[in-house]
C-alpha positions in Angstrom: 2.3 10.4 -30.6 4.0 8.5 -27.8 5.0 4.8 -28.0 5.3 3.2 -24.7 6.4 -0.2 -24.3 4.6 -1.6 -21.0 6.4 -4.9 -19.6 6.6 -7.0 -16.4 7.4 -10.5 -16.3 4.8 -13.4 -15.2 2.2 -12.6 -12.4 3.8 -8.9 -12.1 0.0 -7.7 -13.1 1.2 -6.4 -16.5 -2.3 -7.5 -18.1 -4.3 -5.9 -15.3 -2.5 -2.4 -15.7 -2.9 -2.6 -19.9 -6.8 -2.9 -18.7 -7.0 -0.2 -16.4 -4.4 2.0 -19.0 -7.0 1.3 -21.6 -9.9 2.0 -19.8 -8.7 5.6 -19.3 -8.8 6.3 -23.1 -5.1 5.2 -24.2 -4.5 2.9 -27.4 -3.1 -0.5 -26.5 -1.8 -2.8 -29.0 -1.4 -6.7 -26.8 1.6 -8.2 -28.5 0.9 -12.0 -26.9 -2.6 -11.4 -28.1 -1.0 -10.3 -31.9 1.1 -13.1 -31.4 -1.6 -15.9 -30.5 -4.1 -14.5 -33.5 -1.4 -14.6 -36.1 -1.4 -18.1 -35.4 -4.6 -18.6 -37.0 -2.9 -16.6 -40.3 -2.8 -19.4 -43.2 1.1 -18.5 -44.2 1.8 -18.6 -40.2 0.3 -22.2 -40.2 1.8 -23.2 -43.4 5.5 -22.4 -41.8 4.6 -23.9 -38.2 3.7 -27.1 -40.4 7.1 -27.2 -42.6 8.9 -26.5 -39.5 7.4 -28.5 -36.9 5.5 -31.2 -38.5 1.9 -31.7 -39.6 0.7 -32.6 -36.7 0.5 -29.0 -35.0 -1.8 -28.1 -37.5 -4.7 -30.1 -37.7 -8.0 -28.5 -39.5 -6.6 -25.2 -39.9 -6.0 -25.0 -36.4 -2.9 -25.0 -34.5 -2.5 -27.7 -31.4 -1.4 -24.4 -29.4 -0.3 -26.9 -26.2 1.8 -29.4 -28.1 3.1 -26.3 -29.6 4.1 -24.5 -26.5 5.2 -27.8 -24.8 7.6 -28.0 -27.8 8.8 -24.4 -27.8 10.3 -24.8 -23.9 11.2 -28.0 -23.9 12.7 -29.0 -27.4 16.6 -27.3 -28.1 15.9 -24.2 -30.2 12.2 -24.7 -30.9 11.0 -21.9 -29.2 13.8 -19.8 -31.5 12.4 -21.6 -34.7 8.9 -20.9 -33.3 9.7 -17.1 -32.6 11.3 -16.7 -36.4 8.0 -17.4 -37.6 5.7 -15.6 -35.4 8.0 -12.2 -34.5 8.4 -11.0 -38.5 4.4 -11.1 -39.1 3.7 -9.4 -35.8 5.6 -6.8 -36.4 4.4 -6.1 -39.8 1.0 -5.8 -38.2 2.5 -3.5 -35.8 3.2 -1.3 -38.4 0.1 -0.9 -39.7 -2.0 -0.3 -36.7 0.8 2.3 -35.5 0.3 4.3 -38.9 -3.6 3.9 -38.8 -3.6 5.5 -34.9 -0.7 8.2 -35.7 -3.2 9.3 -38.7 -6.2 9.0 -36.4 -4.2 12.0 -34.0 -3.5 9.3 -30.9 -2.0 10.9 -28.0 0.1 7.6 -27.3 -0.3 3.9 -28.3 0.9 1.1 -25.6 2.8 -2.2 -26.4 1.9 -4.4 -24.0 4.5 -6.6 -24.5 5.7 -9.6 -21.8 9.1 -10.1 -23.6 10.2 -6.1 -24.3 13.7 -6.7 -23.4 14.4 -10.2 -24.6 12.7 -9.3 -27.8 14.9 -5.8 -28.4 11.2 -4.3 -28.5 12.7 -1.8 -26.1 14.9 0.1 -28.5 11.7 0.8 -31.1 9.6 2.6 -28.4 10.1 6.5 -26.8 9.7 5.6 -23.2 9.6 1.5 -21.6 7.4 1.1 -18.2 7.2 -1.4 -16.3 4.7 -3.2 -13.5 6.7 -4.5 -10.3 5.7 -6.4 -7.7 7.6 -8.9 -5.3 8.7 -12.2 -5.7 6.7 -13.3 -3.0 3.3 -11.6 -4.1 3.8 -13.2 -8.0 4.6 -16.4 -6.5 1.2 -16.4 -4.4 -0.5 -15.0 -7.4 0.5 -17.8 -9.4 -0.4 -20.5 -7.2 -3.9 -19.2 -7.3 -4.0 -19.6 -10.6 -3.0 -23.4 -10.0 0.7 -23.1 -11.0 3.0 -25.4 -9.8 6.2 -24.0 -8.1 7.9 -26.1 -10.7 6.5 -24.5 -13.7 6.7 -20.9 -12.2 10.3 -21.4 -12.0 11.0 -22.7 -15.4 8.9 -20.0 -17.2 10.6 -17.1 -15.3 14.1 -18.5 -16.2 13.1 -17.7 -20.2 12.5 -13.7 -19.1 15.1 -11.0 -17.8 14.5 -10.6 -14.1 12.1 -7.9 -13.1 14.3 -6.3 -10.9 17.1 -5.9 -13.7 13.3 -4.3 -15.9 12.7 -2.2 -13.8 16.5 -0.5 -13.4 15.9 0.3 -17.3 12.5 1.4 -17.5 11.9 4.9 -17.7 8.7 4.9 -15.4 7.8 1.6 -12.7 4.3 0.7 -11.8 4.1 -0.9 -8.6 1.6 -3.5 -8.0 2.0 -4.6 -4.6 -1.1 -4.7 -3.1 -4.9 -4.8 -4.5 -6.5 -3.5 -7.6 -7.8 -0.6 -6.5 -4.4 0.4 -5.2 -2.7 -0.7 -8.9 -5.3 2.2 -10.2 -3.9 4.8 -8.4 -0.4 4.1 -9.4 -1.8 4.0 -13.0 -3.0 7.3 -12.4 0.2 9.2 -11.2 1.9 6.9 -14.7 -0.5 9.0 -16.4 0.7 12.5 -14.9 4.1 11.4 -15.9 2.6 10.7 -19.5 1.6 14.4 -19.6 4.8 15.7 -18.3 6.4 13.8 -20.8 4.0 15.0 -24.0 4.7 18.3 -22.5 8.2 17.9 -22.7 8.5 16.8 -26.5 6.4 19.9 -27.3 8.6 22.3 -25.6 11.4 20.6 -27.6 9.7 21.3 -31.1 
Protein backbone atom coordinates (compact mmCIF):
# COMPACT_ATOMS: atom_id res chain seq x y z
CA UNK A 1 0.00 0.00 0.00
CA UNK A 2 0.85 3.57 -0.96
CA UNK A 3 0.67 6.61 1.49
CA UNK A 4 0.26 9.76 -0.21
CA UNK A 5 0.28 12.90 1.49
CA UNK A 6 -2.02 15.41 -0.66
CA UNK A 7 -1.47 19.24 0.31
CA UNK A 8 -2.03 22.76 -1.09
CA UNK A 9 -2.42 25.66 0.94
CA UNK A 10 -5.80 27.84 1.27
CA UNK A 11 -8.16 28.18 -1.89
CA UNK A 12 -5.45 25.93 -3.92
CA UNK A 13 -8.66 23.37 -4.34
CA UNK A 14 -6.97 20.74 -2.23
CA UNK A 15 -10.58 19.62 -0.83
CA UNK A 16 -12.06 19.52 -4.28
CA UNK A 17 -9.26 17.09 -5.64
CA UNK A 18 -9.50 14.73 -2.16
CA UNK A 19 -13.37 14.54 -3.58
CA UNK A 20 -12.74 13.78 -7.05
CA UNK A 21 -9.53 11.26 -5.70
CA UNK A 22 -12.06 9.54 -3.66
CA UNK A 23 -14.65 9.20 -5.95
CA UNK A 24 -12.37 7.16 -8.16
CA UNK A 25 -12.16 4.43 -5.53
CA UNK A 26 -8.93 5.63 -3.42
CA UNK A 27 -8.99 5.72 0.54
CA UNK A 28 -8.77 9.23 1.96
CA UNK A 29 -8.20 9.87 5.51
CA UNK A 30 -9.14 14.28 5.93
CA UNK A 31 -6.72 15.24 8.62
CA UNK A 32 -8.62 18.88 9.31
CA UNK A 33 -11.70 16.71 9.47
CA UNK A 34 -9.72 14.13 12.16
CA UNK A 35 -8.68 17.17 13.66
CA UNK A 36 -12.10 19.07 14.07
CA UNK A 37 -13.91 15.61 15.35
CA UNK A 38 -11.34 14.91 17.92
CA UNK A 39 -12.42 17.99 19.31
CA UNK A 40 -15.56 16.52 20.47
CA UNK A 41 -13.26 13.58 22.23
CA UNK A 42 -13.90 14.00 26.17
CA UNK A 43 -9.92 13.87 27.09
CA UNK A 44 -9.41 16.49 24.00
CA UNK A 45 -11.95 18.74 25.80
CA UNK A 46 -10.71 18.07 29.20
CA UNK A 47 -7.13 19.45 28.07
CA UNK A 48 -8.57 22.43 25.82
CA UNK A 49 -10.30 23.38 29.25
CA UNK A 50 -7.04 23.09 31.61
CA UNK A 51 -5.23 24.86 29.00
CA UNK A 52 -7.44 27.51 27.81
CA UNK A 53 -10.00 28.10 30.23
CA UNK A 54 -13.53 26.83 30.94
CA UNK A 55 -15.08 28.84 28.83
CA UNK A 56 -14.15 27.10 25.41
CA UNK A 57 -16.02 24.26 26.55
CA UNK A 58 -19.34 24.78 27.42
CA UNK A 59 -21.95 21.67 27.48
CA UNK A 60 -19.52 19.28 26.19
CA UNK A 61 -18.96 21.32 23.30
CA UNK A 62 -16.10 23.29 22.21
CA UNK A 63 -16.77 27.26 21.28
CA UNK A 64 -14.70 26.29 17.96
CA UNK A 65 -14.58 30.31 16.91
CA UNK A 66 -13.37 31.68 20.23
CA UNK A 67 -11.03 28.84 19.92
CA UNK A 68 -9.67 29.53 16.55
CA UNK A 69 -9.69 33.39 17.22
CA UNK A 70 -7.39 32.48 20.11
CA UNK A 71 -5.15 30.05 18.32
CA UNK A 72 -4.01 33.03 15.63
CA UNK A 73 -4.19 35.74 17.54
CA UNK A 74 -2.87 34.91 21.13
CA UNK A 75 1.36 34.26 21.35
CA UNK A 76 1.76 30.47 21.28
CA UNK A 77 -1.89 29.47 21.53
CA UNK A 78 -2.22 27.93 18.33
CA UNK A 79 1.22 25.77 19.47
CA UNK A 80 -0.54 24.95 22.88
CA UNK A 81 -3.72 24.15 20.82
CA UNK A 82 -1.72 22.00 18.23
CA UNK A 83 0.05 19.91 21.39
CA UNK A 84 -3.31 18.76 22.23
CA UNK A 85 -4.93 18.04 19.05
CA UNK A 86 -1.76 16.62 16.77
CA UNK A 87 -0.84 13.45 19.41
CA UNK A 88 -4.58 12.05 19.36
CA UNK A 89 -4.80 12.52 15.63
CA UNK A 90 -2.19 10.70 14.92
CA UNK A 91 -3.00 7.87 17.09
CA UNK A 92 -6.13 7.62 15.10
CA UNK A 93 -4.08 7.63 12.05
CA UNK A 94 -2.59 4.72 13.09
CA UNK A 95 -5.42 2.73 13.47
CA UNK A 96 -7.24 3.42 10.28
CA UNK A 97 -3.83 2.91 8.29
CA UNK A 98 -3.60 -0.70 9.88
CA UNK A 99 -7.33 -1.48 9.41
CA UNK A 100 -7.05 -0.43 5.37
CA UNK A 101 -3.40 -2.11 4.97
CA UNK A 102 -5.23 -5.38 6.40
CA UNK A 103 -8.28 -4.71 4.17
CA UNK A 104 -5.50 -4.96 0.87
CA UNK A 105 -5.83 -0.91 -0.02
CA UNK A 106 -4.02 -0.05 -3.02
CA UNK A 107 -3.17 3.46 -1.39
CA UNK A 108 -4.63 5.63 1.42
CA UNK A 109 -4.47 9.64 0.97
CA UNK A 110 -3.76 12.19 3.77
CA UNK A 111 -5.38 15.04 2.88
CA UNK A 112 -3.65 17.20 4.96
CA UNK A 113 -3.55 21.32 4.66
CA UNK A 114 -0.38 21.65 6.91
CA UNK A 115 1.91 18.50 5.41
CA UNK A 116 5.01 20.43 5.57
CA UNK A 117 4.65 22.62 8.59
CA UNK A 118 3.39 19.61 10.38
CA UNK A 119 6.63 17.21 9.35
CA UNK A 120 3.60 14.98 8.03
CA UNK A 121 5.73 14.92 4.85
CA UNK A 122 8.55 12.68 6.12
CA UNK A 123 5.83 9.70 7.27
CA UNK A 124 4.35 9.32 3.77
CA UNK A 125 5.92 7.45 0.36
CA UNK A 126 5.21 10.05 -2.13
CA UNK A 127 3.74 14.12 -1.19
CA UNK A 128 1.40 15.74 -4.04
CA UNK A 129 0.27 18.70 -4.20
CA UNK A 130 -2.69 21.00 -5.89
CA UNK A 131 -1.36 24.45 -7.44
CA UNK A 132 -3.06 27.11 -8.63
CA UNK A 133 -2.08 30.93 -8.90
CA UNK A 134 -2.16 33.54 -6.53
CA UNK A 135 -4.45 35.38 -8.42
CA UNK A 136 -7.14 32.51 -8.98
CA UNK A 137 -7.01 31.57 -4.88
CA UNK A 138 -7.33 35.08 -4.15
CA UNK A 139 -10.59 35.36 -6.43
CA UNK A 140 -11.66 32.15 -5.05
CA UNK A 141 -11.59 33.35 -1.69
CA UNK A 142 -13.35 36.45 -2.13
CA UNK A 143 -16.22 34.45 -3.31
CA UNK A 144 -16.38 32.81 -0.40
CA UNK A 145 -16.68 36.27 1.42
CA UNK A 146 -13.03 36.51 2.58
CA UNK A 147 -11.64 39.61 3.28
CA UNK A 148 -8.17 40.51 1.62
CA UNK A 149 -7.17 41.06 5.19
CA UNK A 150 -7.86 37.65 6.55
CA UNK A 151 -6.55 35.81 3.31
CA UNK A 152 -3.37 37.39 3.98
CA UNK A 153 -3.01 36.57 7.59
CA UNK A 154 -4.03 32.85 7.26
CA UNK A 155 -1.54 32.28 4.36
CA UNK A 156 1.32 33.73 6.37
CA UNK A 157 0.78 30.58 9.04
CA UNK A 158 1.52 27.99 5.79
CA UNK A 159 4.78 27.43 3.67
CA UNK A 160 4.21 29.07 0.34
CA UNK A 161 2.70 26.92 -2.36
CA UNK A 162 5.28 27.57 -4.73
CA UNK A 163 8.11 26.43 -2.25
CA UNK A 164 5.12 22.87 -1.89
CA UNK A 165 5.14 22.32 -4.98
CA UNK A 166 9.28 22.31 -5.59
CA UNK A 167 9.11 19.23 -2.96
CA UNK A 168 6.25 17.37 -4.01
CA UNK A 169 6.84 14.41 -5.90
CA UNK A 170 3.67 14.87 -8.22
CA UNK A 171 1.70 18.68 -8.71
CA UNK A 172 -1.95 18.88 -9.53
CA UNK A 173 -2.71 21.96 -11.26
CA UNK A 174 -5.94 23.54 -10.65
CA UNK A 175 -6.13 26.50 -12.73
CA UNK A 176 -9.11 26.55 -14.40
CA UNK A 177 -12.69 24.79 -13.79
CA UNK A 178 -13.68 21.51 -12.23
CA UNK A 179 -13.98 19.60 -15.00
CA UNK A 180 -10.49 20.58 -16.05
CA UNK A 181 -9.16 19.70 -12.19
CA UNK A 182 -10.58 16.06 -13.14
CA UNK A 183 -8.50 15.50 -15.83
CA UNK A 184 -5.35 16.40 -14.12
CA UNK A 185 -6.59 13.97 -11.34
CA UNK A 186 -6.70 11.49 -13.88
CA UNK A 187 -3.12 11.64 -15.41
CA UNK A 188 -2.07 11.87 -11.00
CA UNK A 189 -3.68 8.53 -11.18
CA UNK A 190 -1.49 7.07 -14.11
CA UNK A 191 1.44 8.29 -12.24
CA UNK A 192 -0.03 6.34 -9.10
CA UNK A 193 0.18 3.17 -11.24
CA UNK A 194 3.57 3.83 -12.58
CA UNK A 195 4.60 4.27 -9.15
CA UNK A 196 2.87 0.84 -7.66
CA UNK A 197 4.45 -0.65 -10.65
CA UNK A 198 7.68 0.53 -9.70
CA UNK A 199 7.79 -0.73 -5.93
CA UNK A 200 6.74 -4.12 -7.34
CA UNK A 201 9.60 -4.38 -9.71
CA UNK A 202 11.75 -3.45 -6.64
CA UNK A 203 10.51 -6.48 -4.51
Amino acid sequence: MITLGLTGVLGSGKSTAARLLREQGLDVIDLDGLAKESLNWKETQDDIRATFGGEFVLDGVVDIVKLRRAAFNQGDALRKLEAIIHPRVRGEVKKRIEVLRESGARAVVFDHPLLFETGFDKKVDKVVVVATDMQTIKRRLKKRGMQADDVARRLSFQIPLSQKAASADYVINNNGTEEELRGEVSLFLEKLTSWEEERNASY
